[in-house]
C-alpha positions as CSV (number, residue, x, y, z in Angstrom):
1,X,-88.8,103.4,59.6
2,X,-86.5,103.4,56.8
3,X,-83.7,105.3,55.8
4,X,-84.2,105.2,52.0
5,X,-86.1,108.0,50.5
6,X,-86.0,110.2,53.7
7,X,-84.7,113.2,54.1
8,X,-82.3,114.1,56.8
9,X,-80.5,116.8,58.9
10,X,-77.1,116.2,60.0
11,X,-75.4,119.1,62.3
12,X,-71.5,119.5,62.5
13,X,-71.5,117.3,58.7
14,X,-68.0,118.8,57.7
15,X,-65.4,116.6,59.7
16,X,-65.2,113.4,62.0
17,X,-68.5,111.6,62.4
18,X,-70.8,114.2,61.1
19,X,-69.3,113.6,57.7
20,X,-69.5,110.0,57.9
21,X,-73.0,110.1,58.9
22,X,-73.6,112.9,55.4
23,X,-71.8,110.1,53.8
24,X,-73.2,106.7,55.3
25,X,-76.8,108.2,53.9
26,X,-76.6,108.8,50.8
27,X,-75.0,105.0,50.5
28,X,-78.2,104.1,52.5
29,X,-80.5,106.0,50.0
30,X,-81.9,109.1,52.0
31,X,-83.5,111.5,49.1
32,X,-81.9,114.4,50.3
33,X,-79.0,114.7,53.3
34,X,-78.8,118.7,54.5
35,X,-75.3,118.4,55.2
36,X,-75.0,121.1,57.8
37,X,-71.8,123.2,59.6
38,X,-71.0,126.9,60.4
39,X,-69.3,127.5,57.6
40,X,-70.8,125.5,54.7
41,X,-68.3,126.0,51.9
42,X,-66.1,123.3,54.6
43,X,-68.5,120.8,53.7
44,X,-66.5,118.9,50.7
45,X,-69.4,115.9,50.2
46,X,-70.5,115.1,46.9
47,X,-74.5,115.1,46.7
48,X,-75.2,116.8,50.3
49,X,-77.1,120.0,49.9
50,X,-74.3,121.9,52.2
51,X,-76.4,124.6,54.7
52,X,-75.1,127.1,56.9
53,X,-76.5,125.8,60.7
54,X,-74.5,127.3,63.6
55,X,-76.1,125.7,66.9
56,X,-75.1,128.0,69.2
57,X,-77.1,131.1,67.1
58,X,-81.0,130.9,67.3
59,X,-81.3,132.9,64.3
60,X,-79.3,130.1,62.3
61,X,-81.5,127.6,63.8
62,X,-84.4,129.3,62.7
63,X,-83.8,129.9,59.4
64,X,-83.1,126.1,59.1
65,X,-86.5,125.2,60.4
66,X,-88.4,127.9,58.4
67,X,-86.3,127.1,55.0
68,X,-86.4,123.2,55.2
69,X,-89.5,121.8,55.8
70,X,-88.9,118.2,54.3
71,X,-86.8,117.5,56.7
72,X,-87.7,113.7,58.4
73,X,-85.1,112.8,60.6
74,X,-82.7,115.2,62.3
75,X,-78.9,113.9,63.7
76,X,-77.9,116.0,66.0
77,X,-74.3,115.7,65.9
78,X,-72.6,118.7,66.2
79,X,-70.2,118.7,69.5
80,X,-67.0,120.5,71.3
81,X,-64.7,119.2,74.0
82,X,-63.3,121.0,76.8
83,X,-60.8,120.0,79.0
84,X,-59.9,121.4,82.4
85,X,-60.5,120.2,86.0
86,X,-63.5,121.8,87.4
87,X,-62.3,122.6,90.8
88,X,-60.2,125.5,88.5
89,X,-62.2,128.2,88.4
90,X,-61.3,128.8,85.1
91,X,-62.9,126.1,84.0
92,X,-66.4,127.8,84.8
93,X,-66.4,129.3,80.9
94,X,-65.4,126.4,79.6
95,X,-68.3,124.3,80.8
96,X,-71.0,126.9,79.8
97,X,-69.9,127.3,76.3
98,X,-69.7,123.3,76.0
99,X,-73.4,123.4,77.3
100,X,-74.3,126.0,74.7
101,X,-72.9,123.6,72.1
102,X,-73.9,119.8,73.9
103,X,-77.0,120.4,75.2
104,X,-78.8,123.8,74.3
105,X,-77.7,123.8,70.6
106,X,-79.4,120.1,70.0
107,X,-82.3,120.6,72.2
108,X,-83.1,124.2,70.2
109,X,-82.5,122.1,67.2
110,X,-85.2,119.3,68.3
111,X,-87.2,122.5,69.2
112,X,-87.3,124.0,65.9
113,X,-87.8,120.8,63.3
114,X,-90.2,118.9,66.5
115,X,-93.6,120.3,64.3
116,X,-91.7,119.7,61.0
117,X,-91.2,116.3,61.6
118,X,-94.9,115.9,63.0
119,X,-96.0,117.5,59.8
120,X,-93.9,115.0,58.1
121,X,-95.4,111.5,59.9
122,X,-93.0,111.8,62.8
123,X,-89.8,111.0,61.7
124,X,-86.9,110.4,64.5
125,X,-84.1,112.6,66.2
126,X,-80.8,111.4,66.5
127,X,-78.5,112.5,69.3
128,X,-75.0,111.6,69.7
129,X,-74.3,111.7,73.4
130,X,-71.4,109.3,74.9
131,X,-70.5,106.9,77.2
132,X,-69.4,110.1,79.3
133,X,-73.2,110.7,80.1
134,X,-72.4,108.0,82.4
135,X,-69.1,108.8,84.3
136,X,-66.5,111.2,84.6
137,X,-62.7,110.9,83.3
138,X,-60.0,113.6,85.5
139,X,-59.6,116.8,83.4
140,X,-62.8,116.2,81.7
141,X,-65.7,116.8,83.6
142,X,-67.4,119.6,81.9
143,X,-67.8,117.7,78.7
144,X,-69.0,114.4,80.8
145,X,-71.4,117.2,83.0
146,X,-72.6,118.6,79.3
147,X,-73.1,114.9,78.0
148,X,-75.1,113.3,81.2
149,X,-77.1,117.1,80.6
150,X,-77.9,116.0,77.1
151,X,-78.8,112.2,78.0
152,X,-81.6,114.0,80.1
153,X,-82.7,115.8,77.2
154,X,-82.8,112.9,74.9
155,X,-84.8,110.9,77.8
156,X,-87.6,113.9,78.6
157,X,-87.6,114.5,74.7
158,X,-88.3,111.3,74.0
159,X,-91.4,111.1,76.2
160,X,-92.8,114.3,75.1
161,X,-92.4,113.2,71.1
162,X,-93.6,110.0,71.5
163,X,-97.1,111.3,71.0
164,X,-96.4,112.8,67.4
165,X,-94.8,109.6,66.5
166,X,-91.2,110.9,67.0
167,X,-88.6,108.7,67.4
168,X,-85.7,109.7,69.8
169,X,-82.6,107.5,69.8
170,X,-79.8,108.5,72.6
171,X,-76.1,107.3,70.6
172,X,-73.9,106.4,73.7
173,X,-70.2,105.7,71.9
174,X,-66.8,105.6,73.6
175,X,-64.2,105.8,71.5
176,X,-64.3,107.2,67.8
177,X,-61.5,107.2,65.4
178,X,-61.9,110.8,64.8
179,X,-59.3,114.2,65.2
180,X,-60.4,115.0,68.4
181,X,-59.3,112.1,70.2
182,X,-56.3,111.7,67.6
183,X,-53.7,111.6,70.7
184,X,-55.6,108.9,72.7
185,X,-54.0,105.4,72.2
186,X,-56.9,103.2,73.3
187,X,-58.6,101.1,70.8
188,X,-61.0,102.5,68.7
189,X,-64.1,102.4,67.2
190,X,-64.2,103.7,63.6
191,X,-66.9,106.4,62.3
192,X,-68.3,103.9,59.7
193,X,-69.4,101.4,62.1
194,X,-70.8,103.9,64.2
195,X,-73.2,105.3,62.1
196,X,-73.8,101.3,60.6
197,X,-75.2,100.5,63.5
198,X,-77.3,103.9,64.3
199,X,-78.8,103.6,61.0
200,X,-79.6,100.0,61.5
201,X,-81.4,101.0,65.3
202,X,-83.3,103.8,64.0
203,X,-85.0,101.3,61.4
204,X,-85.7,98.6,64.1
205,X,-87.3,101.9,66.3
206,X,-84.4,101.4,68.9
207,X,-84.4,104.2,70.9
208,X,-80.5,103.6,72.3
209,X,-77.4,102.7,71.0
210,X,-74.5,101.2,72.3
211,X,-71.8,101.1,69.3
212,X,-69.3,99.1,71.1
213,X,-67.9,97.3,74.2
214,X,-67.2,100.6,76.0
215,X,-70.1,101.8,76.0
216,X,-71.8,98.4,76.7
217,X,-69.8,97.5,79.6
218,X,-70.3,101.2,81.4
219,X,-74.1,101.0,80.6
220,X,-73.7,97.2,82.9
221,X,-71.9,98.9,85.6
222,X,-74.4,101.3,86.6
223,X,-76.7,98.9,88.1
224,X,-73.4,97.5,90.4
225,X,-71.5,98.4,93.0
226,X,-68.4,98.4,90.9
227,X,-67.8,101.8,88.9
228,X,-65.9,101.8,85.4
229,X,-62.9,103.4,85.4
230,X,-61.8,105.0,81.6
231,X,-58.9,106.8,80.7
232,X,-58.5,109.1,77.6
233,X,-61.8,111.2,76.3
234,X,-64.1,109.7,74.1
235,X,-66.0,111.1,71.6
C-alpha cells in the first residue's frame, strides 16, 4: 500500500497528533485528507477538506460514511483522557464517557467506512491506541481500561477485515509531545515522528506500531515476570 494518491480519514484532525497526521499526508501525497473534528471551522490546515465528524454521535458518523465514499484509509485518532482513581465512585462517569470516545466512537467509525473501503480495494484502518493498553498508571485507569478495550477491537477487527483485504494497524505510543500531556516532564516523543513511522508501517502492511522505546520496552515485559512501571499519562 501506498500513501500517495489515496484518500484518507483522519478523526480529531484539529490539534495534537490528529493535525500532524492531516499534515504529514498531504507531504506524503494522499489525493485528498478529510480532515475531520466536532467543530470543523477549528481545523486551520491548508488543503484538508475540513468535515464535521463527532464520534460520539451516530448520526455524524453516518453522514460521513454515506457522504464520502472515496475514502481508502481511515485514522482513527480522535481521543479524551480522564483522570481519577477508580475505586472513587465518581469515577464510574468518567470511564463510560472515555469508552464512548476510545473505543465505541472508533469501532462505529470502522463500522461505517468497513464496506467503503472494501468497495475501494481494501484500504487500512489506523487506530491510535497506547502503551496504556498494556498497564495501568495510579489515577489513570479508566483511560488505560478504555485503551486495552480498544486494543481488543483493533485485534478482533483485524481478523474479521482481513478477508476484504483491510488492513488494521494497532499504534501503541507512550509519550507524545502534545497539550494533553503538556505538564508531564518525561521525555518525549514528538507528533512528527509518530506519524513517520505509522505511515512508513502501513506501506510495509505492518499491522503494529511501536513509535518509541516506551512502548517497545512495555510490549517486552509482558511476556516476563517483571512488570513496567510508568509514571505520567501518555498519549
Amino acid at each position: 500500500m501506498q500513501i500517495k494518491g489515496k484518500v484518507v480519514l483522519v478523526t480529531g484532525a484539529n490539534r495534537g497528533l490528529g493535525k500532524q497526521f492531516a499534515k504529514s499526508l498531504l507531504q506524503a501525497g494522499a489525493a485528498k485528507v478529510y480532515a475531520a473534528a466536532r467543530d470543523p471551522g477549528s481545523v486551520d490546515i491548508e488543503g484538508v477538506e475540513a468535515i464535521r465528524l463527532d464520534v460520539t454521535k451516530p448520526a455524524d458518523i453516518a453522514e460521513a460514511a454515506a457522504k464520502y465514499t472515496d475514502v481508502q484509509i481511515v485514522i482513527n485518532n480522535a481521543g479524551a483522557l480522564a483522570r481519577g482513581a477508580l475505586v472513587d465512585p465518581a469515577s464510574t462517569q468518567g470511564m463510560r464517557d472515555l469508552f464512548e470516545v476510545n473505543v465505541i466512537g472508533p469501532l462505529a467509525v470502522t463500522q461505517a467506512f468497513a464496506p467503503t473501503l472494501k468497495k475501494n480495494g481494501g484500504g487500512a484502518v489506523v487506530n491510535v491506541l497506547s502503551v496504556l493498553s498494556w498497564v495501568a498508571l495510579p489515577d489513570a485507569g479508566a483511560y488505560s481500561a478504555s485503551k486495552s478495550a480498544a486494543w481488543a477491537v483493533t485485534n478482533a477487527l483485524r481478523d474479521e477485515l482481513r478477508a476484504q483485504g483491510t488492513l488494521v494497524v494497532g499504534v501503541h505510543p507512550g509519550y507524545i509531545d502534545t497539550d494533553m500531556v503538556a505538564e508531564v516532564t518525561a521525555p518525549k516523543i514528538s507528533p512528527a515522528s509518530v506519524v513517520e513511522q505509522v505511515l512508513a508501517a502501513v506501506e510495509r502492511d505492518e499491522e503494529e506500531v511501536l513509535v518509541d522505546d516506551t512502548g517497545r520496552a512495555v510490549k517486552a515485559s509482558l511476556s516476563t515476570a517483571k512488570p513496567i512501571y510508568l509514571t505520567g499519562i501518555p498519549g
